[in-house]
PLY file of the C-alpha trace (Angstrom):
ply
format ascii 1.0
element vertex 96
property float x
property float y
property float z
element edge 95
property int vertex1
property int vertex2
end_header
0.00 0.00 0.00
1.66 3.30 -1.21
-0.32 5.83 0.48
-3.04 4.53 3.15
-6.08 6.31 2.67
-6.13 5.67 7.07
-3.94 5.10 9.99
-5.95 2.99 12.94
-3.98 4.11 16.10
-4.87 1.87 19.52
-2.50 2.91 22.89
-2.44 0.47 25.38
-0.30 -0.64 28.60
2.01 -3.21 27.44
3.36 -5.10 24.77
1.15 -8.05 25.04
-1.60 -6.11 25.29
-0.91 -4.73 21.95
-0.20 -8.25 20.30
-3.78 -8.57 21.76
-5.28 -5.70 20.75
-3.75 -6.17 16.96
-4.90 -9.63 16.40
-8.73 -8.60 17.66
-8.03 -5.54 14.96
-6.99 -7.84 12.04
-9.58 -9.90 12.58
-12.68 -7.49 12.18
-10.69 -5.86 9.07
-8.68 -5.96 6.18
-5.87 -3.82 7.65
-2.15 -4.01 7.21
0.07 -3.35 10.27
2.45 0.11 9.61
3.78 0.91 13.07
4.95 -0.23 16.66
6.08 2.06 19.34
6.79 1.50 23.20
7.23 4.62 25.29
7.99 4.65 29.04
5.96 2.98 31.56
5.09 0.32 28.94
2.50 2.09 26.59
2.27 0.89 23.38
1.05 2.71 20.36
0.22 0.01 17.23
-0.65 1.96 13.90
-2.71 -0.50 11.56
-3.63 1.21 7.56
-6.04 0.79 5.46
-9.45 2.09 4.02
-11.68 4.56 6.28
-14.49 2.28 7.00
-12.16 -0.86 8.01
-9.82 1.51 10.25
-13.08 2.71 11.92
-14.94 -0.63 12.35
-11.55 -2.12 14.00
-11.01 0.98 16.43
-14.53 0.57 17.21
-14.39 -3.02 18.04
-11.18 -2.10 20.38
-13.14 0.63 21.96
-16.16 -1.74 22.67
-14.41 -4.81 23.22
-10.99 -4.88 23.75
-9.67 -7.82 26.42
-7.82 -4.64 27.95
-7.60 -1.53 28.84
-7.34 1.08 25.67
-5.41 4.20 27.10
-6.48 5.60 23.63
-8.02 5.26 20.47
-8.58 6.95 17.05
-8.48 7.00 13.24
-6.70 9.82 11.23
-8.30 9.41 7.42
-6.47 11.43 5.43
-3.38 11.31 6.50
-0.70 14.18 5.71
2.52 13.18 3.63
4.48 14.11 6.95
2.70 11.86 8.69
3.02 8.87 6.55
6.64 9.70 6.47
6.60 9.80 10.40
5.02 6.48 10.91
6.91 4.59 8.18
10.03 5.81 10.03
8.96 4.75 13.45
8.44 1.50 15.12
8.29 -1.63 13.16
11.08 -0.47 10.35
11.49 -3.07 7.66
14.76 -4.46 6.87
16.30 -4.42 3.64
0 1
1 2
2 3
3 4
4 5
5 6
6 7
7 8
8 9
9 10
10 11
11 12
12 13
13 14
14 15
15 16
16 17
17 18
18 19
19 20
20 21
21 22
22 23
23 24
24 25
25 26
26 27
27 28
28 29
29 30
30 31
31 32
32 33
33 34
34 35
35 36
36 37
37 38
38 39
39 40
40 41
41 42
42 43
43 44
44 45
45 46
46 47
47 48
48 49
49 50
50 51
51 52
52 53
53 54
54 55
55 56
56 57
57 58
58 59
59 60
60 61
61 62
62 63
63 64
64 65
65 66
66 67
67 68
68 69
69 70
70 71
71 72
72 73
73 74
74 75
75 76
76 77
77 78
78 79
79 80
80 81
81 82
82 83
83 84
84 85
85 86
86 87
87 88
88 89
89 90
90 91
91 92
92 93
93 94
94 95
């Protein structure tokens, strides 16, 4: 996927939360996983892309159903050229 056309962002406490929180994500929608970060105190940030209507029907189900807690949740559609360049050079970096 060149440009996404949405991030799905999903903060929660811990990395196997996130593994969690991911797989519940992937499962409602046809989403591709873009980013991983882990901050102090253990919050996680995953970034999943993909259409508008599957980034919001997979935050939703987090929001309404997660196995955890969700420190926070949202869906940028849209997303700047800055910002794509900001998540593709954070967290899960591919290797050549």
């Amino acid at each position: 996927m060149s440009k996404p056309f949405a991030y799905a962002m999903v903060e929660v406490l811990g990395a196997a939360n996130a593994v969690i929180v991911v797989d519940q994500m992937l499962k409602t929608a046809s989403l591709e996983v873009a980013s991983r970060e882990t901050s102090c105190g253990g919050h996680t940030t995953v970034v999943l892309q993909g259409d508008v209507s599957a980034c919001k029907a997979a935050v939703d189900a987090v929001k309404d159903g997660a196995a955890c807690d969700v420190v926070a949740a949202y869906v940028v559609s849209g997303p700047s050229d800055e910002l794509i360049r900001i998540i593709e050079n954070t967290g899960l970096r591919k290797k050549k």
